[in-house]
C-alpha positions as CSV (number, residue, x, y, z in Angstrom):
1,X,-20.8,-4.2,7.4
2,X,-23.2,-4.0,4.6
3,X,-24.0,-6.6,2.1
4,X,-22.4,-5.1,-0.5
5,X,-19.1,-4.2,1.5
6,X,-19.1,-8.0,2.3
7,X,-19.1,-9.0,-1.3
8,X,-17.1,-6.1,-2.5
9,X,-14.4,-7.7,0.3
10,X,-14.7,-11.3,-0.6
11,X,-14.5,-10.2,-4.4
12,X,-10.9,-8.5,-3.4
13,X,-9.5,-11.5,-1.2
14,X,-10.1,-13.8,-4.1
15,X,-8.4,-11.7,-6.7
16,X,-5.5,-10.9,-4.5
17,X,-5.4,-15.4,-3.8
18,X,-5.1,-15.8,-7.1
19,X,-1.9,-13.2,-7.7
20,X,0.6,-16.2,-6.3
21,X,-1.0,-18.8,-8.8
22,X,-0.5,-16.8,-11.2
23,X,3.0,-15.5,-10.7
24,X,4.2,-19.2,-10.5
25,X,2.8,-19.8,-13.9
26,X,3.9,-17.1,-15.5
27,X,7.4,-17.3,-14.0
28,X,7.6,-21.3,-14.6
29,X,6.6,-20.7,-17.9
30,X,8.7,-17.7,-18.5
31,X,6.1,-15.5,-19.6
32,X,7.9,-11.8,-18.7
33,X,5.0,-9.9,-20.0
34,X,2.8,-11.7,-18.1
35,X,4.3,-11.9,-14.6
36,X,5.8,-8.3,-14.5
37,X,1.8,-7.4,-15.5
38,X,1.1,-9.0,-12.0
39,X,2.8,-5.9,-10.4
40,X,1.6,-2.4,-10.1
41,X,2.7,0.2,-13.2
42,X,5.5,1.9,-10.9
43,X,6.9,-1.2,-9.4
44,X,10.3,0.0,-7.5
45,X,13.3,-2.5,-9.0
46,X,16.0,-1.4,-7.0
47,X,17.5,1.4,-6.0
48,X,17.8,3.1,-8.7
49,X,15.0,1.9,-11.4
50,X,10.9,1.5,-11.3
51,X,8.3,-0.1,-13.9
52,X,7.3,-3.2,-15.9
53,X,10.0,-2.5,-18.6
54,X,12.9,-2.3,-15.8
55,X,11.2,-5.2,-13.7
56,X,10.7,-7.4,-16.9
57,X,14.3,-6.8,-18.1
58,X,15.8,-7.5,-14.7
59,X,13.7,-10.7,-14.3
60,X,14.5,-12.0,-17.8
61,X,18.3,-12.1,-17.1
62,X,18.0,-13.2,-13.3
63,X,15.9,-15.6,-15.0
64,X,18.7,-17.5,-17.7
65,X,20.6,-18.3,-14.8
66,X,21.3,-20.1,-12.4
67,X,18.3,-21.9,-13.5
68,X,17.1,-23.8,-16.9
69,X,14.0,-24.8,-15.5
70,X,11.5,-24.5,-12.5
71,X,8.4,-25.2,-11.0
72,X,6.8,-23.3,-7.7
73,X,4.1,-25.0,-5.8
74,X,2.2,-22.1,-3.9
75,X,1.0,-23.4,-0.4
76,X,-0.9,-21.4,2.5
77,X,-1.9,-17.9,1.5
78,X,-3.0,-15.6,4.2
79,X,-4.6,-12.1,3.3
80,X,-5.5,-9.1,5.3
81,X,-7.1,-6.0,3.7
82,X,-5.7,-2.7,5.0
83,X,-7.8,-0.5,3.2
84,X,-10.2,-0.3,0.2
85,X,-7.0,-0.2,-1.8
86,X,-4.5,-1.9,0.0
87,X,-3.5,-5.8,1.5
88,X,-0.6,-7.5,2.7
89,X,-0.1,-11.4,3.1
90,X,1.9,-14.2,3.8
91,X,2.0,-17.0,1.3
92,X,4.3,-20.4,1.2
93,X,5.7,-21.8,-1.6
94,X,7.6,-24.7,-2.4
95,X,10.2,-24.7,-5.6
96,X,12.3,-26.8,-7.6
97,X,15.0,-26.1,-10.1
98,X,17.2,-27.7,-12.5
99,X,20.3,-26.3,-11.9
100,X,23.7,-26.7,-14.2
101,X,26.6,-26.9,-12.9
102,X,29.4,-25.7,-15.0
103,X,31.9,-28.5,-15.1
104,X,29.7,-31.5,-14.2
105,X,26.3,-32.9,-14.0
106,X,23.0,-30.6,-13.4
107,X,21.5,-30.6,-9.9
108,X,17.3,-30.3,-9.0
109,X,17.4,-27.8,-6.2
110,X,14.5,-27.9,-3.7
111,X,13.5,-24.9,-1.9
112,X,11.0,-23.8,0.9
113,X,10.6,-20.5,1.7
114,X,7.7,-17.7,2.1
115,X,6.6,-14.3,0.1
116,X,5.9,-12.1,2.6
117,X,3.9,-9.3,0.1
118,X,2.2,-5.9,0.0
119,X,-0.7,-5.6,-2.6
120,X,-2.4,-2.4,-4.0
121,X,-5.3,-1.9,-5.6
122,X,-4.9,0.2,-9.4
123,X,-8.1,1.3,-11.5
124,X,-10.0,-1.0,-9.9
125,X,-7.7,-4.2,-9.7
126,X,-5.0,-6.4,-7.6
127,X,-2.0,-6.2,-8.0
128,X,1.8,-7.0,-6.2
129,X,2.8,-3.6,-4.9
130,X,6.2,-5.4,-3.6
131,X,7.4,-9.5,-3.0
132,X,9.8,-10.2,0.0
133,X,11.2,-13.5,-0.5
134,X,12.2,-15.0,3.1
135,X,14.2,-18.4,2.5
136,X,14.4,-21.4,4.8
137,X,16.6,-23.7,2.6
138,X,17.9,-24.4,-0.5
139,X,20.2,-27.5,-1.8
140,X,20.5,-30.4,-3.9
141,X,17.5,-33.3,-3.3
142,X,20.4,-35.8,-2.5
143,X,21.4,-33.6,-0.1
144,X,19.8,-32.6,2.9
145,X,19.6,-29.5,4.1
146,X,20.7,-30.2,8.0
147,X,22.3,-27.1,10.2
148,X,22.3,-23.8,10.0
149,X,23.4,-22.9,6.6
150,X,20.6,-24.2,4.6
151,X,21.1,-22.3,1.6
152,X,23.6,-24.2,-0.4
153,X,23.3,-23.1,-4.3
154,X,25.7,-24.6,-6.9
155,X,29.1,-23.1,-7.3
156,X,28.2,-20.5,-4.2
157,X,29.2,-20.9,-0.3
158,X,26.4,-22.2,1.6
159,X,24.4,-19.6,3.5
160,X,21.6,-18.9,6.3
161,X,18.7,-18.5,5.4
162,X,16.0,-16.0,6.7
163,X,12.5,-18.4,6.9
164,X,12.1,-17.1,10.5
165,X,13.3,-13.9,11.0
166,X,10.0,-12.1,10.2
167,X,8.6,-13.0,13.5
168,X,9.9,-13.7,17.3
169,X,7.9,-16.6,17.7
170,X,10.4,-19.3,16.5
171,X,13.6,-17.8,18.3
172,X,11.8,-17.4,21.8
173,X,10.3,-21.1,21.5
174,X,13.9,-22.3,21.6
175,X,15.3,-19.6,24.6
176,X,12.3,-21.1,26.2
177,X,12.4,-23.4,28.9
178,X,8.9,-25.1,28.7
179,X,5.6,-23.8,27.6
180,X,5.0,-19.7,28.6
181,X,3.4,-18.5,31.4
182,X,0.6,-16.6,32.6
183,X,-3.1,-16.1,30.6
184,X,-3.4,-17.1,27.1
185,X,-3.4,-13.9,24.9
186,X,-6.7,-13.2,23.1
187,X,-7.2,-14.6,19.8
188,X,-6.1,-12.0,17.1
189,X,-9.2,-10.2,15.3
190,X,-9.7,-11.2,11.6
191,X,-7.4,-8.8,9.6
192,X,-4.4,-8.7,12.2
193,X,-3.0,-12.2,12.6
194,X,-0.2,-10.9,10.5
195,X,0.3,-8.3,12.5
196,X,0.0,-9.7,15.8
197,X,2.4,-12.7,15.2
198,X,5.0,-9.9,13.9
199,X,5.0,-7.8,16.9
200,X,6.3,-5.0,15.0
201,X,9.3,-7.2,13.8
202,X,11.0,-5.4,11.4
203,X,11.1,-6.9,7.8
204,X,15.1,-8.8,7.3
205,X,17.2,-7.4,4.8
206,X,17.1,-10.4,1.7
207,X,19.8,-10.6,-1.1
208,X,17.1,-11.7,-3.7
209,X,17.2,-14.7,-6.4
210,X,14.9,-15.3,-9.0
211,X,12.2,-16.6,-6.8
């Protein structure tokens, strides 16, 4: 790889690392016009709808409720280039909300989950081509989020969650009866950890929040 292909690379991870950072911002400080500017010019939003406009009115309302207030805490951030043009990564993030409760007191809702996203590359810069939000819990911090329904939002049932459904991994580990056997795979080439640790896993089907 030439020089220049090396920097024109490390010039595209970086802009694509900060896309997450932003997003929080932008969505914590309820800046539509900036957060839906994040995403590529024919964003899909829904079935039925595609752009900015239709992405920045649906965000605005999912946005007035169920929460007055949040703050997302971006963790890990893996990227793998698939082309010149395109990427898709895995990044964590940690979130909190106040929540009202109609009828009594607020609640601060934690949340861990994962954007598992798909990134293009328009006139010359990053953008979100599409966020999958995969959820591991949600629930009040006096409340712990123990068993298997770990999604447990005000005022709704209580839920699983789909943190681990993206890759094999976690459910073998457990139908496992001690460590595997046989050789040690090789280490996945740089640009298909993703990829490898998927196994061609089908993406879950998510009923999206806000986040």
């Amino acid at each position: 790889m030439s020089l220049e292909a090396r920097i024109e690379r490390l010039e595209a991870l970086e802009e694509i690392r900060q896309l997450p950072a932003k997003y929080a911002l932008a969505l914590d400080m309820r800046d539509m016009d900036a957060m839906v500017g994040l995403f590529c010019a024919d964003v899909r939003v829904g079935k039925d709808a595609s752009g900015r406009e239709a992405l920045r009115a649906y965000m605005d309302q999912t946005l007035r409720s169920p929460f007055t207030g949040t703050s997302h805490h971006i963790g890990g951030h893996i990227i793998e280039l698939d082309d010149a043009n395109h990427a898709h990564g895995i990044v964590y993030s940690k979130n909190e909300h106040e929540t009202p409760v109609e009828g009594g007191a607020d609640e601060w809702v934690i949340m861990q989950m994962m954007y598992v996203d798909d990134y293009e590359r328009q006139d010359g810069q990053w953008f979100f081509r599409r966020r999958l939000p995969l959820y591991w819990y949600a629930t009040d911090l006096n409340k712990p989020p123990v068993g298997d329904n770990k999604m447990r939002w005000p005022g709704t049932d209580w839920a699983e969650g789909n943190f681990h459904k993206l890759f094999p991994s976690f459910a073998e580990f457990w139908d496992r009866d001690g460590a595997p056997e046989g050789p040690v795979p090789e280490p996945a080439p740089f640009g298909e950890f993703i990829d490898r640790m998927r196994r061609g896993n089908a993406a879950p089907k998510v009923k999206v929040r806000a986040d």
